[in-house]
C-alpha positions as CSV (number, residue, x, y, z in Angstrom):
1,X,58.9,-0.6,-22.3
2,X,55.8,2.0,-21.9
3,X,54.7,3.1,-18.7
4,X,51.3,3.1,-17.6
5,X,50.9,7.0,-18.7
6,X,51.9,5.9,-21.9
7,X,48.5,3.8,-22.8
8,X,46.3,6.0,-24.1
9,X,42.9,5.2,-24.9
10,X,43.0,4.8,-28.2
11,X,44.3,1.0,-27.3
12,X,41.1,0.9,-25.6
13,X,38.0,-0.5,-27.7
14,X,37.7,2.7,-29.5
15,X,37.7,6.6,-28.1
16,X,34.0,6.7,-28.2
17,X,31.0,5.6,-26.3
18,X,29.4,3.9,-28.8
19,X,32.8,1.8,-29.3
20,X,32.8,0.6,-25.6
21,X,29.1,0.3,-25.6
22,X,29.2,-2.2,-28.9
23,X,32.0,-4.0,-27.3
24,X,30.8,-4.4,-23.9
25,X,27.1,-4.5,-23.8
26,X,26.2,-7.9,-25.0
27,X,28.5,-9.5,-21.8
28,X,27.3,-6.7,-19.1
29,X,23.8,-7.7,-20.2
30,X,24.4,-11.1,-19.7
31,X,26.4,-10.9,-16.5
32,X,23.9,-8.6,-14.5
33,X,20.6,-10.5,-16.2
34,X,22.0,-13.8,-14.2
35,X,21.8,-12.3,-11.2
36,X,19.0,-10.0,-11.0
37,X,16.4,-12.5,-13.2
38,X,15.1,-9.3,-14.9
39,X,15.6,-8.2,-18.5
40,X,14.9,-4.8,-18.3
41,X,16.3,-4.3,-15.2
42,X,19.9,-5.9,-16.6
43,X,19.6,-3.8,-19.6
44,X,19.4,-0.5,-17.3
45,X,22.3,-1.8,-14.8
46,X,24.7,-3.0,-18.3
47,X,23.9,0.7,-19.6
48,X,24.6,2.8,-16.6
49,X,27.9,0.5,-16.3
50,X,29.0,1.3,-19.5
51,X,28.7,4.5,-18.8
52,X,30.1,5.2,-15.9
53,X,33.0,3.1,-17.2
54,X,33.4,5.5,-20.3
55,X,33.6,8.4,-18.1
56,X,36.1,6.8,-15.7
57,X,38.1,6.1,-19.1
58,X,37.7,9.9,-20.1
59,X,39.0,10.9,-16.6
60,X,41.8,8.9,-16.1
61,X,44.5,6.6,-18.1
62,X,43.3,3.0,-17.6
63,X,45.7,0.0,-18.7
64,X,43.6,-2.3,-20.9
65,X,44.3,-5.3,-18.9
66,X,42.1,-3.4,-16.0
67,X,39.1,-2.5,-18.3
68,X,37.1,-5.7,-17.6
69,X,37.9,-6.2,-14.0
70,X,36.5,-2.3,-13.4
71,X,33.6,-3.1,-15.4
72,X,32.9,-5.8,-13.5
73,X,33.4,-4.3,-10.3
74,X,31.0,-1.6,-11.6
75,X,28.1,-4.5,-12.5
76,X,28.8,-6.4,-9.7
77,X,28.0,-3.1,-7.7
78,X,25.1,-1.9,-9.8
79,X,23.7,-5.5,-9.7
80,X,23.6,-5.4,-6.0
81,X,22.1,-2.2,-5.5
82,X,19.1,-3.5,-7.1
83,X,19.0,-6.6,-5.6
84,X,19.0,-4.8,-2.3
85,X,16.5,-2.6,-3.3
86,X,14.4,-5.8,-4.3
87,X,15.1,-7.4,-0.7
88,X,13.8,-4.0,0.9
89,X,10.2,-4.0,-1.6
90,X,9.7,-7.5,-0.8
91,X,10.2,-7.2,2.7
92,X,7.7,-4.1,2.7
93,X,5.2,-6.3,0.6
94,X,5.3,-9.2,3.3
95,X,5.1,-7.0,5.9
96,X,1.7,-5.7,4.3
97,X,0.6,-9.0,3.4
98,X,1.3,-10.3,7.3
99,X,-0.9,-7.2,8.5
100,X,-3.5,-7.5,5.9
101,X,-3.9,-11.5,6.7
102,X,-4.0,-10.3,10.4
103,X,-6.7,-8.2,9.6
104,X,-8.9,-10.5,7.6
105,X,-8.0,-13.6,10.3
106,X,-9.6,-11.1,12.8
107,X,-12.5,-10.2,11.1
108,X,-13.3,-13.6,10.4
109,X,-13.1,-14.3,14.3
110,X,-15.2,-11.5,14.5
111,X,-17.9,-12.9,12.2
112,X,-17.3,-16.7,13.4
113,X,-17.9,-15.2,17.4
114,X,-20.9,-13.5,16.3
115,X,-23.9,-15.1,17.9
116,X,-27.6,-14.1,17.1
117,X,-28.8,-15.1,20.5
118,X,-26.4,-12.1,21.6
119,X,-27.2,-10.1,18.8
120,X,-31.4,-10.2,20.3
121,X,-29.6,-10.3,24.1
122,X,-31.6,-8.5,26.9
123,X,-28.0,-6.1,27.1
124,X,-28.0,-5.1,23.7
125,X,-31.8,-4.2,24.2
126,X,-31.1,-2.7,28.0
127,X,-28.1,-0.6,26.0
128,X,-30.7,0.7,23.2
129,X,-33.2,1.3,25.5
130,X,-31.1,3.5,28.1
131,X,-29.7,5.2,25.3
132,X,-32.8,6.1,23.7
133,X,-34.0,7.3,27.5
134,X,-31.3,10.3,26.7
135,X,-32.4,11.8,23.6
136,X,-34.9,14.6,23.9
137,X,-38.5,13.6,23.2
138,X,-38.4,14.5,19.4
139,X,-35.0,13.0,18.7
140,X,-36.1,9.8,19.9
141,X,-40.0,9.7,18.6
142,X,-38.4,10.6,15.2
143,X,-35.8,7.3,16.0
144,X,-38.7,4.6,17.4
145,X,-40.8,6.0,13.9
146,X,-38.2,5.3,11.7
147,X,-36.0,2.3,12.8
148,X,-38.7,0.3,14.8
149,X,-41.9,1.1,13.3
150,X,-40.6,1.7,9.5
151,X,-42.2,4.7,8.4
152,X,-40.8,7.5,5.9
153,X,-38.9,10.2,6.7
154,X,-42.2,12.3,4.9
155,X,-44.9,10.0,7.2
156,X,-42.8,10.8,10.4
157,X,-42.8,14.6,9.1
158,X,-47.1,14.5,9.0
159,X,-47.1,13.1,12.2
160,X,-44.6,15.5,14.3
161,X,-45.7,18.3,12.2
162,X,-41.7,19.2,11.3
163,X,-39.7,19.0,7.7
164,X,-38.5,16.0,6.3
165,X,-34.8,17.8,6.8
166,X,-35.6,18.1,10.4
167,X,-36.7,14.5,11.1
168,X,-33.5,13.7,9.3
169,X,-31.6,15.8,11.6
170,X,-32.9,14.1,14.2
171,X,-32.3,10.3,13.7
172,X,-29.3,11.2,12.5
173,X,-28.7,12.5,16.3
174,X,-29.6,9.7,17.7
175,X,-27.6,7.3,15.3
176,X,-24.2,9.1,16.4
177,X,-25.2,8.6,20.0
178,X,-25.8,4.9,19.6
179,X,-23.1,4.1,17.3
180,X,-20.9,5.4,20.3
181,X,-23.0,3.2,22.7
182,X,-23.0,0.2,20.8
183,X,-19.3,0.4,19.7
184,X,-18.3,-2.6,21.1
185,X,-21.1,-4.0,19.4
186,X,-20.7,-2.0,16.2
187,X,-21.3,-4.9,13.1
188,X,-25.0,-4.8,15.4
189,X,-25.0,-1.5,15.1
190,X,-24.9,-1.2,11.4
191,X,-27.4,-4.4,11.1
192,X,-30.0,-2.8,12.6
193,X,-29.9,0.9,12.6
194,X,-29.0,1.7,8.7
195,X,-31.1,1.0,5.8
């Protein structure tokens, strides 16, 4: 009777790679593919079984009866490292979804709260208006000029006798100190001060 170290791998299917891969394939395919529902993803997990049964075969004397089971083994555990990697991406993608549902349900709170008695409220005005009571005399001439009686950046330059880049500097000064007054009221904000 031959002992174990007497099997050599040429009672094996074939010496070569390509001998194991043409007997093998077709069922590692198969086997991982109903688990992991993917085609390519079983043809990468069959290949990288196959070969990291080859070189298992190449480093060590394997009795043929054990070929199968440790190719299995090997599927079964290249099969679940993808499924696990799945679980893990799907989990990620809910957890986006969740937060990105959160975030839409809350803006559309926002937009459902929003009432355009409060938007014209005597608070919104009393905020404006003390605001506006803080800005130098240019800064808020070249504001009320723009924003409340609509002219042109060049009309408001003719009339305070600066540069067009300077009455841009300046209502853009007095949007940064309003958009941080109004921040609670910051959809407002936008609505009425940019054009």
């Amino acid at each position: 009777m031959k002992s174990t170290t007497d099997i050599q791998m040429s009672k094996m299917p074939g010496n070569s790679f390509n001998d194991i891969y043409t007997s093998y394939y077709k069922k590692s395919f198969f086997f991982a593919k109903s688990y992991v529902h993917n085609d390519l993803a079983a043809e990468d997990i069959a290949s990288e079984a196959l070969i990291k049964l080859w070189e298992k075969l190449k480093a060590e004397l394997v009795e043929e009866k054990y070929i199968l089971p440790l190719l299995l083994a090997i599927l079964k555990n290249k099969a679940l490292d993808y499924l696990k990697h799945e679980e893990v991406k799907r989990s990620a993608f809910e957890v986006m979804a969740d937060w990105q549902q959160q975030e839409l349900s809350i803006r559309m709170s926002a937009l459902e709260a929003c009432n355009p008695d409060e938007i014209f409220s005597e608070e919104v005005e009393k905020i404006i208006s003390a605001t506006l009571s803080t800005l130098s005399e240019q800064t808020r001439r070249a504001f009320i000029l723009s924003r409340f009686e609509n002219k042109s950046n060049k009309e408001i330059a003719e009339e305070m006798e600066i540069s067009i880049k300077g009455v841009e500097y300046h209502i853009s000064k007095a949007l940064k100190v309003l958009r941080v007054t109004l921040k609670d009221y910051l959809p407002l904000f936008y609505f009425f001060f940019y054009y």
